[in-house]
C-alpha positions as CSV (number, residue, x, y, z in Angstrom):
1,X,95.5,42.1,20.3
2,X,92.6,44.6,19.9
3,X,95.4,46.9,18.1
4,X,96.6,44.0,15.6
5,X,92.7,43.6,14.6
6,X,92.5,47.2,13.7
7,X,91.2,49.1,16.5
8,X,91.9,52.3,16.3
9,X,93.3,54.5,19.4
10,X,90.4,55.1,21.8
11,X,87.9,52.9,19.8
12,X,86.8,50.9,22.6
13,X,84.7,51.9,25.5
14,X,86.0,50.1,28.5
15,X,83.8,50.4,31.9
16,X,83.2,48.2,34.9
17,X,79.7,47.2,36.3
18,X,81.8,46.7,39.6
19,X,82.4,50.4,39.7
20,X,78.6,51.1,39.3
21,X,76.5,48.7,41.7
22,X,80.0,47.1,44.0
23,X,81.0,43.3,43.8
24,X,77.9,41.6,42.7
25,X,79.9,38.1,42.7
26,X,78.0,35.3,40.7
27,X,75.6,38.2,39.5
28,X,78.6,39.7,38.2
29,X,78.2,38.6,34.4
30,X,74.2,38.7,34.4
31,X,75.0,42.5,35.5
32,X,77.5,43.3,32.8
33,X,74.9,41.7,30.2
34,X,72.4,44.1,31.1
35,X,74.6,46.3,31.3
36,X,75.6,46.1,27.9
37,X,72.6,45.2,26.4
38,X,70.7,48.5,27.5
39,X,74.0,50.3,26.0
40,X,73.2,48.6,22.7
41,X,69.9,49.4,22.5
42,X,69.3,53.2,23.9
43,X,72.9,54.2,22.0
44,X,74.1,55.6,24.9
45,X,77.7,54.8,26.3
46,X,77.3,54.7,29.9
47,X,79.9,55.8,32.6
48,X,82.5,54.2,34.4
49,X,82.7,55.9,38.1
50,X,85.1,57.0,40.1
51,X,88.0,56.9,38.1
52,X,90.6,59.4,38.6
53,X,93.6,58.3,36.8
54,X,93.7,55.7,34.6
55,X,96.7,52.6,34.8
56,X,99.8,54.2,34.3
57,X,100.3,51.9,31.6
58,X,97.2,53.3,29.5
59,X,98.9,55.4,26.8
60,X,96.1,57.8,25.7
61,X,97.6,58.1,22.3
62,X,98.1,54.4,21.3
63,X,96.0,52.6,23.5
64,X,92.6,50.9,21.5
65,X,90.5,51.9,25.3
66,X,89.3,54.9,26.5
67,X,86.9,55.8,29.4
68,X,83.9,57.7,29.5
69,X,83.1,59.5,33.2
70,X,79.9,60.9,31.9
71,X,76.7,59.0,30.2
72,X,77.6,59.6,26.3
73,X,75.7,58.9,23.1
74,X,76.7,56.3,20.9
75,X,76.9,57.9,17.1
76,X,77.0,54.1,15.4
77,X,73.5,53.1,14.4
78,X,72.1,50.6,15.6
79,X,73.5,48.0,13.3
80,X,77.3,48.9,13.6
81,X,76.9,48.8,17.3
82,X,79.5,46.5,19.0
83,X,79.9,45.0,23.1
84,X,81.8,42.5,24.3
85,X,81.6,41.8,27.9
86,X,83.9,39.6,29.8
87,X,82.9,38.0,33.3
88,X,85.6,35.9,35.7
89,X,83.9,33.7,37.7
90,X,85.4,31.5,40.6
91,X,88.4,29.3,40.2
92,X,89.7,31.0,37.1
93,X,86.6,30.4,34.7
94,X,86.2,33.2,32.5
95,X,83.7,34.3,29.9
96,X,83.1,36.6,26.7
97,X,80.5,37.2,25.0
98,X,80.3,39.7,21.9
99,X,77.2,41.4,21.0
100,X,75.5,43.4,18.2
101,X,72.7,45.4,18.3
102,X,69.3,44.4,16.1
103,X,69.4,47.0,13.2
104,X,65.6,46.4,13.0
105,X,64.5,47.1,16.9
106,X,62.0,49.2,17.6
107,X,63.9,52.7,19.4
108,X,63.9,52.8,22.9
109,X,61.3,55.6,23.7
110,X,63.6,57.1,26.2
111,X,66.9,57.4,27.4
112,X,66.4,58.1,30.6
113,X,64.2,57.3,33.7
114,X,64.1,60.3,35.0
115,X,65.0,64.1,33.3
116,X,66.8,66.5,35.4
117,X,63.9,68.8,35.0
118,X,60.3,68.8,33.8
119,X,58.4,71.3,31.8
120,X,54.7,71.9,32.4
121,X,52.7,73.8,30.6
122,X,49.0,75.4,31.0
123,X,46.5,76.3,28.4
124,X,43.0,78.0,28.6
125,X,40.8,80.5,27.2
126,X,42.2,83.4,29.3
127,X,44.4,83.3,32.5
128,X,41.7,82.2,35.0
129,X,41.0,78.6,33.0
130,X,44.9,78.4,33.1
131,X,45.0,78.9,36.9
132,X,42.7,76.0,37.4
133,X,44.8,74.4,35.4
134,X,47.3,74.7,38.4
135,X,44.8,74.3,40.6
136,X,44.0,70.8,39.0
137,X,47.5,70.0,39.6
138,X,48.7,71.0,42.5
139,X,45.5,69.0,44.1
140,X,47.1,65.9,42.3
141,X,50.5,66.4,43.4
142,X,49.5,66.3,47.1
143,X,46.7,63.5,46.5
144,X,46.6,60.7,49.3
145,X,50.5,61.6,50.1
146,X,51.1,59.0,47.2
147,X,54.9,59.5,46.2
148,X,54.6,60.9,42.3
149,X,57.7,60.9,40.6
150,X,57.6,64.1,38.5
151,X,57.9,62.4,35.4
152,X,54.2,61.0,36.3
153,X,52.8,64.2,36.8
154,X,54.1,65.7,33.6
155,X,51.9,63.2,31.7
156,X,49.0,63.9,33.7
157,X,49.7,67.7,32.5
158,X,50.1,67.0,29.8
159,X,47.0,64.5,28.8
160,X,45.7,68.1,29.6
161,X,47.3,70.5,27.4
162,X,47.3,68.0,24.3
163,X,43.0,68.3,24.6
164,X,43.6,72.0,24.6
165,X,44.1,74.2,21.6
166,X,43.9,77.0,23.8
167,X,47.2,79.4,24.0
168,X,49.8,78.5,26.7
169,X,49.5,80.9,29.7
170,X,51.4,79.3,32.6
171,X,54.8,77.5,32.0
172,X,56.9,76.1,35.2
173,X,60.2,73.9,35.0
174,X,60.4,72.3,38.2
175,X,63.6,69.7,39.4
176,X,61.6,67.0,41.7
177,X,58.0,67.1,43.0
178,X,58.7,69.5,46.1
179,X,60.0,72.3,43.5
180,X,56.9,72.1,41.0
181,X,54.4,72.4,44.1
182,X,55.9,75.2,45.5
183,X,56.3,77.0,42.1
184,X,52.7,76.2,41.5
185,X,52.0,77.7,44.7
186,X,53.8,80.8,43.8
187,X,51.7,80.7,40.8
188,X,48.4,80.8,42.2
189,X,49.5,83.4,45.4
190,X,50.5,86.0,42.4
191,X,48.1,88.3,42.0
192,X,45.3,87.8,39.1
193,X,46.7,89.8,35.5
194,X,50.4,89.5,36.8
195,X,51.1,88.3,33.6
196,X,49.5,90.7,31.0
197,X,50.3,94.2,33.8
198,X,54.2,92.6,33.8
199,X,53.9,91.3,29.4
200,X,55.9,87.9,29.9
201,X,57.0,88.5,33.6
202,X,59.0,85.8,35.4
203,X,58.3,85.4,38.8
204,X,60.8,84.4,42.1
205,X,61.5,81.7,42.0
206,X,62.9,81.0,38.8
207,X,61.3,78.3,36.7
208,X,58.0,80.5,36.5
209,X,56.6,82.3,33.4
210,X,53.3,83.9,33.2
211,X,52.2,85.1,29.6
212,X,51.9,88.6,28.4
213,X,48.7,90.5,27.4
214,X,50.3,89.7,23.7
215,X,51.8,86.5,24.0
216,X,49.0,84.2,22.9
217,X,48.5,86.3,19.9
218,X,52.5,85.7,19.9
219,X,55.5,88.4,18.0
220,X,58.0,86.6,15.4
221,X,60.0,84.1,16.5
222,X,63.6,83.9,15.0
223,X,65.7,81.3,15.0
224,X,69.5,82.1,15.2
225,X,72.2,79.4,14.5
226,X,75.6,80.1,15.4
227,X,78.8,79.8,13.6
228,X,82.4,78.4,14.5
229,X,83.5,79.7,17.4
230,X,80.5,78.5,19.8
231,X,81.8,74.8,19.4
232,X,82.5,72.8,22.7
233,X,83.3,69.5,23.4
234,X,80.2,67.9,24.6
235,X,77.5,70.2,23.6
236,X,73.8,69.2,23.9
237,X,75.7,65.7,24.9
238,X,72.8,65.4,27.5
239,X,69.8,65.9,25.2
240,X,71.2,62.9,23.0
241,X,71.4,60.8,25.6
242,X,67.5,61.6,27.2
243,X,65.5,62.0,24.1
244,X,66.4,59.1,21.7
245,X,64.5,60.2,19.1
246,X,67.4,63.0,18.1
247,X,69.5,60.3,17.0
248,X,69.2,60.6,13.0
249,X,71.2,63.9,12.9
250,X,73.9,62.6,15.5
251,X,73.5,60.1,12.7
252,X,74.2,62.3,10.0
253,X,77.0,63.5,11.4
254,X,79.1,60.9,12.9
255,X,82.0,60.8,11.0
256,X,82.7,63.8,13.7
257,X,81.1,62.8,17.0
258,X,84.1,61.7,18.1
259,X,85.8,64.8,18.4
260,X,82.2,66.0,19.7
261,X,81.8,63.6,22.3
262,X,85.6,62.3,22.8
263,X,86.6,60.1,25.8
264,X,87.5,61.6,29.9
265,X,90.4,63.7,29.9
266,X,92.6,63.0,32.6
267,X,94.8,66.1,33.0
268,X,94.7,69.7,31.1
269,X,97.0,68.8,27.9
270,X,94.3,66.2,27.1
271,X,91.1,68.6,27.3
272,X,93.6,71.0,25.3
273,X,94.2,68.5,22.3
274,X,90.2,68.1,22.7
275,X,89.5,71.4,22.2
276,X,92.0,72.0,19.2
277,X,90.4,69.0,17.4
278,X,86.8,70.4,17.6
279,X,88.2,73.9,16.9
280,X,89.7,72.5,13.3
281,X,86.9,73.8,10.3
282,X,86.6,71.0,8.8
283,X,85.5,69.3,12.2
284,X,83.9,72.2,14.0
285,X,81.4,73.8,11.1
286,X,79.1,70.3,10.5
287,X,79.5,69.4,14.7
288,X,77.7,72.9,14.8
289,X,75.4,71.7,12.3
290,X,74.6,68.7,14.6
291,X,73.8,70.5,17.9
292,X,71.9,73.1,15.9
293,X,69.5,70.7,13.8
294,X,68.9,68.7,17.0
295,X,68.1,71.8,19.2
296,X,65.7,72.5,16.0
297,X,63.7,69.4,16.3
298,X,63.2,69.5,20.0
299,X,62.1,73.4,20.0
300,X,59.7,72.5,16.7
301,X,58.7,69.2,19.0
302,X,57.8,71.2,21.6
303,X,55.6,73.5,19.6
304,X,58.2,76.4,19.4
305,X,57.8,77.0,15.6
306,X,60.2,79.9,13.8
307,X,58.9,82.4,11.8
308,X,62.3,83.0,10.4
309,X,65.7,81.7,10.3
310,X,69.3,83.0,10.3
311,X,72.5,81.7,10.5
312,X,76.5,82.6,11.2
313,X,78.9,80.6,9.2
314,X,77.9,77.4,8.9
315,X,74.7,78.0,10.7
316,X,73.2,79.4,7.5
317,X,73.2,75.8,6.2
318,X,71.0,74.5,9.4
319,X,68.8,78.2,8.9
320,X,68.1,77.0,5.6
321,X,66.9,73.3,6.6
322,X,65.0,74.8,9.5
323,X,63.3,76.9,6.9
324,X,62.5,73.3,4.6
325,X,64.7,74.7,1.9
326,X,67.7,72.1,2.1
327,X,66.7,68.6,3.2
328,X,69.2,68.2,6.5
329,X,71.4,65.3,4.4
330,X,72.5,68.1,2.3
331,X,74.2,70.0,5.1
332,X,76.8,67.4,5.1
333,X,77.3,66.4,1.0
């Protein structure tokens, strides 16, 4: 049926709410709702577990379904998004509902709950403002044994930093609270002008960088942006998915996110064909030209600003965007 109205093979996202939360009986169809609704709105496809190989009946080639194991983003905007979800209820009743997302909502402003890792960053006037930066932090971190999610301290950071125009001095990436106290710990126990005796030195453990006697006055920073041959099937897939507001150039370049972000492969042949189809020019030069103007924004975000740009290939196209001489449309006309 789905074939005969045009879908094409591996069109459809198929996934099971069952697989996700277990049999949720009459809650079954509220759960799918949400389920689906939240995929509309973030444009994120979302994974179906625990599936290891698919009906044998499932003919990868023909079939209108596929099946994502990982969370992947959705490269339709919002307005050519598409769900349908179908509930069987007790005694044979069963229910479909189709829905579109609104073209006019306002984004979601993030993907996900919780990142796999935080960055913090500490400013001041020399290195001992920055330390009781730390100092400031650390104390909140263990206040009244209250369980802070690490997402909560990163905006008490950084209500910090944004009042500061002084120069970064401390940076930590921590993966859960326990990780960014310790770290901040190590911090503090290092001995005072670690940073400018070591210029930029990392500290054990890793996730720890103290700035070098020149690094607030700062060297260049060059931005390079590779060519085919660096393609992969999936790249940056995760920063999509977590920071929403990188959605216009997946945007931009949809007509190939499908061969960037293609369905699970079950068995090697299929993560072969994968890789062939991203490896073809005319797919692999403008997916490049997606990863690389998204991991352009989030640096620029972030405060990392280039003071030149240079590209391989097709990465002279995003070099020249990142340097405000080609409006990013243009990469792909």
């Amino acid at each position: 049926m789905f074939r005969e109205a045009g879908a094409e093979a591996g069109g459809c996202v198929i996934g099971s709410v069952k697989s996700q939360i277990g049999h949720t009986k009459c809650a079954a169809g509220l759960a799918g709702l949400i389920k689906a609704l939240l995929a509309l709105y973030t444009g994120v496809r979302p994974p179906t577990l625990h599936v290891k190989a698919p009906n044998a009946a499932w003919d990868a080639d023909r079939s209108p379904f596929a099946f994502h194991t990982e969370a992947r983003p959705w490269a339709a905007p919002a307005g050519e998004r598409l769900a349908g979800v179908s509930a069987f209820g007790f005694g044979g009743t069963n229910f479909h509902v189709v829905l579109a997302a609104h073209a006019g909502a306002a984004p979601p402003a993030r993907g996900l709950d919780a990142w796999p890792a935080e960055l913090f960053v500490f400013r001041g006037r020399d290195e001992k403002s920055a330390r009781h930066a730390v100092e400031e932090l650390l104390r909140a971190a263990g206040a009244d044994g209250r369980p802070w999610r690490l997402r909560d301290l990163t905006l008490a950071a950084a209500r910090r930093s944004d009042a500061s125009t002084d120069p970064v001095r401390i940076a930590v990436v921590a993966s859960d609270v326990a990780d960014l106290t310790d770290k901040l710990r190590a911090v503090l126990d290092a001995p005072a002008g670690t940073g400018p005796a070591a210029r930029g030195s990392h500290l054990a453990p890793r996730g720890i960088h103290l700035a070098g006697a020149g690094d607030a006055d700062g060297g260049k920073v060059a931005f390079l942006f590779p060519g085919q041959g660096s393609q992969r099937p999936g790249m940056l897939a995760e920063l999509f998915v977590a920071l929403p507001e990188l959605r216009p150039h997946l945007e931009l370049g949809r007509a190939h996110a499908d061969a960037l972000y293609p369905p699970a492969a079950f068995d090697d042949a299929a993560r072969d064909r994968q890789r062939a189809a991203l490896t073809d020019t005319r797919v692999a030069q403008p997916a490049l030209g997606v990863a690389g103007l998204a991991a352009h924004a989030l640096l620029t975000a972030a405060g990392v600003e280039p003071d030149m740009a240079a590209g391989h290939s097709y990465g002279e196209l995003v070099a020249l965007c990142a340097a405000g001489a080609l409006a990013p449309r243009r990469c792909w006309s």
